[in-house]
C-alpha positions in Angstrom: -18.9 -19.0 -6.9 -15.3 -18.8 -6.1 -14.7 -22.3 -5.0 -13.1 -23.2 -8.4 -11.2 -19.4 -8.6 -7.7 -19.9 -8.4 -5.5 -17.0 -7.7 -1.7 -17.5 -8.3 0.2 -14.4 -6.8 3.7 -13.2 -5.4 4.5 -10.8 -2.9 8.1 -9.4 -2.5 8.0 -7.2 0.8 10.6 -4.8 1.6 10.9 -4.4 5.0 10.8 -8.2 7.5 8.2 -9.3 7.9 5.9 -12.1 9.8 3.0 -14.3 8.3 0.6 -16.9 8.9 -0.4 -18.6 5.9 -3.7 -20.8 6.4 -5.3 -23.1 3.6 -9.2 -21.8 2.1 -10.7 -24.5 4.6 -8.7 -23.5 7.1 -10.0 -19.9 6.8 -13.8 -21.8 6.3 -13.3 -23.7 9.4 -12.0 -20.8 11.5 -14.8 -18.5 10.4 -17.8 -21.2 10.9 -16.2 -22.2 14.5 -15.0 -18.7 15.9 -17.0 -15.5 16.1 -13.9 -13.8 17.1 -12.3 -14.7 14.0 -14.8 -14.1 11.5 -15.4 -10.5 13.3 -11.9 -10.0 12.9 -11.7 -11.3 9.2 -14.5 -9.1 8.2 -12.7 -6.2 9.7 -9.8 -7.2 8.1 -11.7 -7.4 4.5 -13.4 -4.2 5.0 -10.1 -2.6 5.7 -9.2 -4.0 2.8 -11.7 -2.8 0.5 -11.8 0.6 2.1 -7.5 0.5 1.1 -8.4 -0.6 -2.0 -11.1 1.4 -3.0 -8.8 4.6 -2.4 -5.2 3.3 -4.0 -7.9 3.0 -7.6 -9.4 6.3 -6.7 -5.8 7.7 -5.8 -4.3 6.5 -9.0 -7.1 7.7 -11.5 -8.2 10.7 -10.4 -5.2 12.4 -8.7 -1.8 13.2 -11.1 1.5 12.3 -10.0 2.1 15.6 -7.6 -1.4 14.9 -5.6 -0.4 11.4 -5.3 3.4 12.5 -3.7 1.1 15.1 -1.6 -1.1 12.9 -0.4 1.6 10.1 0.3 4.2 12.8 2.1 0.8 14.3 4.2 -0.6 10.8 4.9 2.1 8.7 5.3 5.5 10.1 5.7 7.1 7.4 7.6 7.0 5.5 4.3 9.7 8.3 2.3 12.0 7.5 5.3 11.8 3.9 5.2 12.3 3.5 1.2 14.1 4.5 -1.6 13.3 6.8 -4.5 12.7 3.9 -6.6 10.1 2.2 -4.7 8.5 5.6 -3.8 8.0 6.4 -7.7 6.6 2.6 -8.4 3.9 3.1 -5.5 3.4 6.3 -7.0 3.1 5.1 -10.5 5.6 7.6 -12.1 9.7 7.2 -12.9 12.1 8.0 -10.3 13.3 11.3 -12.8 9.1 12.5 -12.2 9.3 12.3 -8.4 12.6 14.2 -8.5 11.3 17.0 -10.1 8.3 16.8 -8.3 10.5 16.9 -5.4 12.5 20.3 -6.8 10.0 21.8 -8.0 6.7 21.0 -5.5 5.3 23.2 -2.8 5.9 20.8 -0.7 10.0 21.5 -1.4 10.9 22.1 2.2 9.3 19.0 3.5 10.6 16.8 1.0 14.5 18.4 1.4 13.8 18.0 5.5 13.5 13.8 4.9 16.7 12.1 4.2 16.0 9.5 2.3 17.7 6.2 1.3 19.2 5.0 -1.6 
């Protein structure tokens, strides 16, 4: 079924990073000849969907302040590590939004207490 699919796709990180890169029959070899590594690929794509699954959910169902509360209460390592800018394109909202959001939010103090870059 997806042995014709072909995905073209470019990731820009932000941080350094380190990654393997293997071929489709590399990954096919690898899973038919190593239980360890198609355990761990499974894991890996149920992680996956499980991330996935809840960035949609996130991004429908919540508005932009949920989606700053959620991100400050789930992962605040990620407003120290990143600039305005990036946090409002995660969040799907302009920079100006998350400002005010920032100002104006119950979550103020927490928000003030993080320096953030940029």
């Amino acid at each position: 079924m997806f042995d014709s699919l072909k995905l073209c796709f470019h990731i820009e990180t932000l941080t350094d990073v380190q990654a393997i890169k293997i071929t489709r029959e590399q990954n096919e070899f690898l899973i038919e000849h190593s239980a360890v590594f198609e355990r761990w690929i499974r894991k890996l794509n149920e992680k996956a969907f499980i991330y996935t699954y809840d960035r949609v959910f996130t991004m429908l169902m919540m508005d932009a302040t949920q989606r700053s509360h959620k991100l400050l209460e789930e992962e605040p390592h990620l407003i120290q590590m990143f600039s305005n800018y990036h946090i409002a394109s995660y969040l799907g909202i302009a920079p100006q939004s998350l400002g005010r959001i920032r100002t104006h939010g119950q979550y103020y103090s927490a928000w003030r207490c993080i320096t953030l870059p940029g």
